[in-house]
N, C-alpha and C positions, 0 to 999 in steps of 0.2 A: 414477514409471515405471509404464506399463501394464502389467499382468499378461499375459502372452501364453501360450496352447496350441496346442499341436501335436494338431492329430486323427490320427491311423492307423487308416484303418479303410475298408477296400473295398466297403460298401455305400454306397451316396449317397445313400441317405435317411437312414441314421441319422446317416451324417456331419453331413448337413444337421440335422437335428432336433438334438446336438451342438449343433452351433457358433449355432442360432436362439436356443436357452435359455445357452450362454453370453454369446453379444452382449446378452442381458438384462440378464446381471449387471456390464456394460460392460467383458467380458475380450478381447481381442484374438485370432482363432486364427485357424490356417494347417490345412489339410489335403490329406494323403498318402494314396497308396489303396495305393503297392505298397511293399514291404516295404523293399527297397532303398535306394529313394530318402528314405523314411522315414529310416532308418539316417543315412545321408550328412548329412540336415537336423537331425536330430538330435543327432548328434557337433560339427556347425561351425556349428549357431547356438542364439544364446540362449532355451531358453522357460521359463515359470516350472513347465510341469506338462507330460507327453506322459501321452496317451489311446492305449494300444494296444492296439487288437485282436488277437487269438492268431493267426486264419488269413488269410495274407495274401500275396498275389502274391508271388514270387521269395524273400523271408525272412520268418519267422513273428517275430511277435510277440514271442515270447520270447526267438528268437536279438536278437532287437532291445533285449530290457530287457537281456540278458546283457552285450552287448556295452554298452553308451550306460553299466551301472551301474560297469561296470569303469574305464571311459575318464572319466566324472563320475559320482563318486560321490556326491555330493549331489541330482544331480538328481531330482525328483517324479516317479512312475510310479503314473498309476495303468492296471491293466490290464483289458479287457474280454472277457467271456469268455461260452461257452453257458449256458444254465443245467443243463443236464445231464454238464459237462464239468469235474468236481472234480480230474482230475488236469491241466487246463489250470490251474486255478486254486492247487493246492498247488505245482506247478513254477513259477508265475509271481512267486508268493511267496518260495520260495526261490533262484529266481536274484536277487531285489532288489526287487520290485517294492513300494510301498508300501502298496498296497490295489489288491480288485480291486472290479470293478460284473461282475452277471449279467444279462444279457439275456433277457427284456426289462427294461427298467428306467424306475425312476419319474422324471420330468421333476427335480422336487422334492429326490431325492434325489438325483439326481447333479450338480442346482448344492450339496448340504449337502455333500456328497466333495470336488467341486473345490475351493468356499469353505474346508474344513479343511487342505486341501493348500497351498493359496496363502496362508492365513495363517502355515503353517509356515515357508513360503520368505521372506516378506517378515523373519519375525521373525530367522531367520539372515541374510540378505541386511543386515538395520540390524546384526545383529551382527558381519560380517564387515566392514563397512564401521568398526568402533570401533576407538581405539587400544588393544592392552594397560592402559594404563596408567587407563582408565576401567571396567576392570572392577568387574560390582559381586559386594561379597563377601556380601549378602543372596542373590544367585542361584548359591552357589555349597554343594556338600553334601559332607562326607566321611564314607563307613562304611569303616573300616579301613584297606586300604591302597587304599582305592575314592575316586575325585577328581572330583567333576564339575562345571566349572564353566560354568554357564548361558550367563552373560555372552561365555563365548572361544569357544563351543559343543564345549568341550574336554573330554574323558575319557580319564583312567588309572588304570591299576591297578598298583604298585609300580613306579611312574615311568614305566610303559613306558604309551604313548598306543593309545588303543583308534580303527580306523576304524572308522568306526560311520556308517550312514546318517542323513539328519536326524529320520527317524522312527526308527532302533534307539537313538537319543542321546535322546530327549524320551520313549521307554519306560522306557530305562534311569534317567534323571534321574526320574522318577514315583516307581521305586523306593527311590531314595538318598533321597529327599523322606521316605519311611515305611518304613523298613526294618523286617524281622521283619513288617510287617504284610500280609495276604492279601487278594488282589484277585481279585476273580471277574474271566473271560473278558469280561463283558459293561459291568463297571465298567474293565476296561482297555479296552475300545472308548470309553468314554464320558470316559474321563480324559485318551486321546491322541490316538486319533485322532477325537473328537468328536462321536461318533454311539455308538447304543446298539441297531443293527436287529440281529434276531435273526440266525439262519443266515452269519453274517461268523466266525464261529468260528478257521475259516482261516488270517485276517491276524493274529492275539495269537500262534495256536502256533506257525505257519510264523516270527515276529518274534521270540518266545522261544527258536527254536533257532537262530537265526542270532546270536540276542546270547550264548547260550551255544557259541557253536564259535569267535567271540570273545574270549571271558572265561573258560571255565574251562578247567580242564586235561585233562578228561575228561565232554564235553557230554553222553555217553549216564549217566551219574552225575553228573547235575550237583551240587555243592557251594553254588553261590554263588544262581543264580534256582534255585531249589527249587519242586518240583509241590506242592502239598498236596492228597491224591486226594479227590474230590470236590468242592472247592470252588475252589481257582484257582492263585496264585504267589504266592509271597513273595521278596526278598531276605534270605537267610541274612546277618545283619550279624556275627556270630561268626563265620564262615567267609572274611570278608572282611580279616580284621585279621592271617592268618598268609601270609607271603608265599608265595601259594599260584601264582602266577602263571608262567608258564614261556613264553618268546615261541617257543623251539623247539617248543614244544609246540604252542600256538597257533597256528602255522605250519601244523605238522601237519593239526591240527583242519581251517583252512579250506581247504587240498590237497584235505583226504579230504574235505571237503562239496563240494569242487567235481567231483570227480571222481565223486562219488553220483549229485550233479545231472545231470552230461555224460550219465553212463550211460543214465539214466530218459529222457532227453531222445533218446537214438538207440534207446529201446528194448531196453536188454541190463541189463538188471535184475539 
């Protein structure tokens, strides 16, 4: 099956420039200029990655990752954004997005982004496609009462199953791989989402607090991904083995992150 992307993006040369250096790498795409129509193409057909731009005729970008992450949430997002424009890129992050690119941007890297992206999808795409019953128990890790099996692209935490995007699962899986061990910003770039470019800082924190509004009971004190100041994150595996887990709780958690988000997003801070 062909890789396919969705461009969103209302200027036509960049669109163009886009979709010239994707057809390189023999990816199939379609592009959207207004925000709208984006949406609709979005929601009811299949691509393996959308490219969206933040300012965009009739619906903005982000109401666009907002909406597409909710309705599938597995879908690839990556989002584009000014380069001067950090609070497009922290909001676009924590509505779901999976990485952004800043404009301008290098031909080079942005086939390195897409290429990491689509190898995400294809690798859940063969996993979704497996029975149960072929699961393998090498890809699969427990710290406490933490479960993640590679093979089902499954995660829980005292039985209760964690939604988790295909990039908050293969963060998360990184960590149950090395528990107690600390990982700079720049080695979790390079361990999941496959690149190592400075100034992406962004996409590790904005993805650290979204797996903890997830996972633990109290994301502003987190217990389970732990900061180690100065240096990076760890998984707390002693903190993972007392049933610390509370789904009302958790509930809680992601109400109140989405309710952050809405706010910052209409501007009422």
């Amino acid at each position: 099956m062909t890789d396919s992307v969705l461009i969103v993006e209302d200027d036509f040369d960049i669109a163009d420039l886009i979709r010239v250096n994707l057809l390189e790498l023999g990816i199939h795409t379609e592009h959207e200029s207004d925000g709208s129509k984006a949406l609709a193409k979005a929601l009811n057909e299949p691509f393996s990655l959308l490219l969206l731009d933040v300012m965009l005729p009739s619906l903005s970008g982000l109401d666009i990752c907002k909406q597409v992450r909710h309705e599938k949430p597995e879908q690839a997002i990556i989002m584009l954004t000014a380069k001067n424009s950090e609070m497009d890129r922290v909001l676009g992050l924590e509505l779901g997005a999976d990485d952004y690119m800043t404009k301008p941007f290098s031909v080079r890297e942005l086939q390195a982004r897409v290429r990491s992206q689509l190898r995400k999808v294809n690798i859940l795409n063969q996993r979704y496609g497996m029975s149960p019953l072929t699961s393998d128990v090498a890809d699969s890790y427990q710290v406490g009462s933490l479960l993640i099996n590679g093979q089902l692209h499954r995660a829980t935490i005292d039985q209760t199953v964690l939604e988790l995007t295909a990039t908050e699962f293969d963060l998360l899986k990184h960590f149950a791989k090395h528990p107690d061990q600390v990982f700079s910003r720049a080695q979790l770039l390079e361990a999941v989402w496959g690149y190592g470019h400075s100034g992406y800082e962004h996409t590790v924190n904005s993805h650290i607090n979204r797996l903890r509004a997830k996972l633990e009971q109290n994301p502003t004190n987190a217990e389970i991904i732990q900061t180690v100041w100065g240096v990076g994150y760890k998984l707390n595996a002693q903190n993972t083995k007392s049933s610390m887990f509370d789904s009302n709780s958790n509930n809680n958690n992601n109400n109140n992150a989405t309710q952050s988000t809405t706010s910052k997003l209409k501007g009422t801070h």
